[in-house]
C-alpha positions in Angstrom: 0.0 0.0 0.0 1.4 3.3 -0.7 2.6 5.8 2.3 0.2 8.7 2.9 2.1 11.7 2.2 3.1 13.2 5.6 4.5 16.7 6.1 7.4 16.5 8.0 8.6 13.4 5.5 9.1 15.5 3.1 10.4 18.3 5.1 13.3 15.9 6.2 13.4 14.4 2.6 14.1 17.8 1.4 16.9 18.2 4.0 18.3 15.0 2.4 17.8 13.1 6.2 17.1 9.5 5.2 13.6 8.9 5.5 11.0 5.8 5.9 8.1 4.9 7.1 7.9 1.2 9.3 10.1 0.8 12.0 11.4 -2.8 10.2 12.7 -0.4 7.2 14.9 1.4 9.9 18.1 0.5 10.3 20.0 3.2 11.8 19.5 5.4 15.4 18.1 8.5 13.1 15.8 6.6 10.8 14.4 5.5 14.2 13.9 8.8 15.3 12.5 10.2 12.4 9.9 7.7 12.0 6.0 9.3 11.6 5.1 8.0 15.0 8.0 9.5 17.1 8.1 13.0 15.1 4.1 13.3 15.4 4.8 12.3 19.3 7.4 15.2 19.7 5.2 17.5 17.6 2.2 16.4 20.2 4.9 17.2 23.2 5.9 20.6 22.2 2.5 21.6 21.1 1.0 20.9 24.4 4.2 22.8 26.3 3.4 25.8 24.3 -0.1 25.6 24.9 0.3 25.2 28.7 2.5 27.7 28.9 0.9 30.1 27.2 -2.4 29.2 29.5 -0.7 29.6 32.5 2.1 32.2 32.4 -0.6 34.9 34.0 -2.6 32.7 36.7 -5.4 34.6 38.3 -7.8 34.3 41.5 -10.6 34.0 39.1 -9.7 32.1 35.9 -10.9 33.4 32.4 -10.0 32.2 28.9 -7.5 29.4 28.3 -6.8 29.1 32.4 -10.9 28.3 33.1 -11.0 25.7 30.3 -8.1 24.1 31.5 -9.1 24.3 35.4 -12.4 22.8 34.5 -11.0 19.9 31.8 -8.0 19.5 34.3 -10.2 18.9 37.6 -13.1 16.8 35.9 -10.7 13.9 34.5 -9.1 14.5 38.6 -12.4 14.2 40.1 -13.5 11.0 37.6 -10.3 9.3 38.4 -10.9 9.9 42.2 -14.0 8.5 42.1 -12.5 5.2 40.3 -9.6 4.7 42.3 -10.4 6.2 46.1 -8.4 9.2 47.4 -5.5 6.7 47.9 -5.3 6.9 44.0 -5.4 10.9 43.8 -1.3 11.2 43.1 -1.8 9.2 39.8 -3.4 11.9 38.7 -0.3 13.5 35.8 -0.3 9.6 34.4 -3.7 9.2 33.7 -4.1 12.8 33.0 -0.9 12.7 30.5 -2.2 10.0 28.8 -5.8 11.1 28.3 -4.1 14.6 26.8 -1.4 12.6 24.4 -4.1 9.5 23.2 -7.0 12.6 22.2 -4.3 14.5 20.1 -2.6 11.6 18.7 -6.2 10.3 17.4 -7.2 13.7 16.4 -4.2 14.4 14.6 -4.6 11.6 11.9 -7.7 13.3 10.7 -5.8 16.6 9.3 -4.3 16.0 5.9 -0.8 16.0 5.8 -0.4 14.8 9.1 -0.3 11.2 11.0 -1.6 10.3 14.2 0.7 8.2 16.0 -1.9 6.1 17.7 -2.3 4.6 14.4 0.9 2.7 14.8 1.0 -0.1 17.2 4.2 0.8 18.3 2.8 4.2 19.9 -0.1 2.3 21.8 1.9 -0.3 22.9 4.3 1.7 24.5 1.5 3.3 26.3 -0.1 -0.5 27.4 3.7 -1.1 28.6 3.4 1.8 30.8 0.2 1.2 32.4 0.7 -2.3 33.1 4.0 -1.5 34.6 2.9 1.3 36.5 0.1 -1.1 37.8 2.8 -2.9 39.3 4.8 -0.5 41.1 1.8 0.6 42.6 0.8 -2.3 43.8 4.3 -3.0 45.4 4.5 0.7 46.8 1.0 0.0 48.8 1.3 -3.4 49.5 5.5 -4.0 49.9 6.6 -7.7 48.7 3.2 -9.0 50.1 1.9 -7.9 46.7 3.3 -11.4 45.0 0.3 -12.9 47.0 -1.9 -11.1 44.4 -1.0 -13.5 41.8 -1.0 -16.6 44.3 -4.4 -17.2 44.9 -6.5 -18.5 48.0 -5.4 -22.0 48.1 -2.0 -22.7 48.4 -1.7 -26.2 46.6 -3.0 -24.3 43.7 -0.8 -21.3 43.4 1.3 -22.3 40.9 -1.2 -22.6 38.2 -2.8 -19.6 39.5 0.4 -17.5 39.5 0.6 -18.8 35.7 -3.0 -17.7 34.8 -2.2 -14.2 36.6 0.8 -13.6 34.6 -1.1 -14.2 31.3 -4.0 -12.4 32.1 -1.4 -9.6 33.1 0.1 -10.0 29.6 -3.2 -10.1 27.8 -3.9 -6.8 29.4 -1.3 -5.2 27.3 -2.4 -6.9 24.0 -5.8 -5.7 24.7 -5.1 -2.2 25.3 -2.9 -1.3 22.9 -4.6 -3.8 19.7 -8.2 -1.9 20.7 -6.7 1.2 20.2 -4.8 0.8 17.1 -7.2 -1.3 15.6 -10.0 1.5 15.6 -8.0 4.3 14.5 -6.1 2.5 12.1 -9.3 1.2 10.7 -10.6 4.8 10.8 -7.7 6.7 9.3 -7.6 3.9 6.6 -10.9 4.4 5.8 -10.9 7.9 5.7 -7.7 7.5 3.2 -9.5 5.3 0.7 -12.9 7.5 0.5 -10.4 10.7 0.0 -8.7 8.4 -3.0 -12.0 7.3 -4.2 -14.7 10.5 -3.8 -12.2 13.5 -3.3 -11.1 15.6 -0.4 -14.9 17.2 0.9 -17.9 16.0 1.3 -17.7 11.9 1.0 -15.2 11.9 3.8 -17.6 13.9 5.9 -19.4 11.4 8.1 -16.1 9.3 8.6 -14.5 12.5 9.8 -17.2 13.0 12.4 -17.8 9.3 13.2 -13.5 9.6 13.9 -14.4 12.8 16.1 -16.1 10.4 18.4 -14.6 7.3 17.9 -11.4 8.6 19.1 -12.4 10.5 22.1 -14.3 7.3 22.7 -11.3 5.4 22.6 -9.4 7.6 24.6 -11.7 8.0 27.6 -12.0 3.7 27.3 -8.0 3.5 27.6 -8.0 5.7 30.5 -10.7 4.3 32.1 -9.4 1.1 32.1 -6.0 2.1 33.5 -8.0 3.7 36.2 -9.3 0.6 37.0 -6.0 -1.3 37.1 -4.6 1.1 39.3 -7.9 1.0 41.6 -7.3 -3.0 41.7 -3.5 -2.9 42.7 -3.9 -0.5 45.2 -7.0 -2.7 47.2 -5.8 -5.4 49.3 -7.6 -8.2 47.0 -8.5 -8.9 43.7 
């Protein structure tokens, strides 16, 4: 199939930097870095610095503007979390609320010409499932100390070595599932968004895909949060 054209390809294409588009076609540390998925990423980064700073370099008693939509946005996704994983769970809060931000732009972004949405690469969302489940983990250790192993051990003791096997998978299944749910649906989006640009031109045909994607990806954004959430909520009780 033939490569989308991307922006900043052929900005680094025209600065002669060797360019390519799947990580198994990179065989050097700076066709690594200059894959689609990492250069949207850092785009996504300093995008969001700027914003931020821009937001907050005047804070005020009573927020207007920028500072009030970030104070509300900010607290609800807080205050939802909270409510998911107790008070205990409150200091998870720039995790979750990092990967809510970075999952929303990165599904958005594959939806402006020109540009590619590094959710749409498995690579990008597995990293994120890697995190979360790890994360999970020292968590769970951090409230619970080495007694935490007795998480995967079960109730009977004659049994826990088959348990502790079943835990482990289920553990690893959670990262398949999280990161193959989200690139499944907006690689399936973007692709199908692609092919009715090709087929009926770039206006109204694409239309209802473009809003269906509009949903679909904050959708899958609040589903991946939500579920780390509840990991997190899980680790921190005392059982499973």
């Amino acid at each position: 199939m033939e490569h989308p054209i991307i922006f900043l390809n052929l900005l680094f294409a025209k600065l002669g930097l060797p360019i390519v588009h799947d990580f198994g076609e990179a065989h050097t540390f700076l066709q690594k870095i200059l894959l689609p998925y990492v250069t949207y990423t850092w785009v996504i980064i300093v995008g969001l610095v700027i914003l931020v700073k821009l937001t907050v370099r005047k804070i005020e008693l009573i927020p207007k503007g920028g500072q009030n939509v970030f104070e509300v946005v900010i607290s609800g996704i807080e205050e939802f979390m909270v409510s998911v994983t107790g008070e205990e769970g409150r200091y998870l809060f720039p995790l979750i609320g990092t990967l809510a931000f970075y999952i929303l732009i990165s599904n958005y972004m594959g939806m402006v010409p020109g540009f590619f949405g590094p959710t749409a690469n498995v690579n990008t969302t597995l990293a994120c499932a890697i995190i979360t489940v790890f994360y999970t983990h020292v968590i769970g250790v951090k409230f619970h100390g080495p007694g935490y192993i007795k998480h995967f051990m079960g109730p009977i003791w004659w049994l826990s070595p088959l348990i502790f096997v079943v835990e482990v998978i289920g553990h690893l299944a959670r990262i398949l599932s999280l990161s193959i749910r989200l690139f499944g649906n907006i690689f399936g989006e973007e692709l199908v968004l692609a092919i009715l640009m090709f087929l009926a031109g770039l206006y109204l045909a694409p239309l209802p895909v473009m809003f269906l994607g509009l949903f679909t990806g904050g959708v899958q954004a609040f589903i991946f949060c939500l579920l780390a959430m509840m990991y997190f909520a899980g680790a921190i009780e005392h059982a499973h």
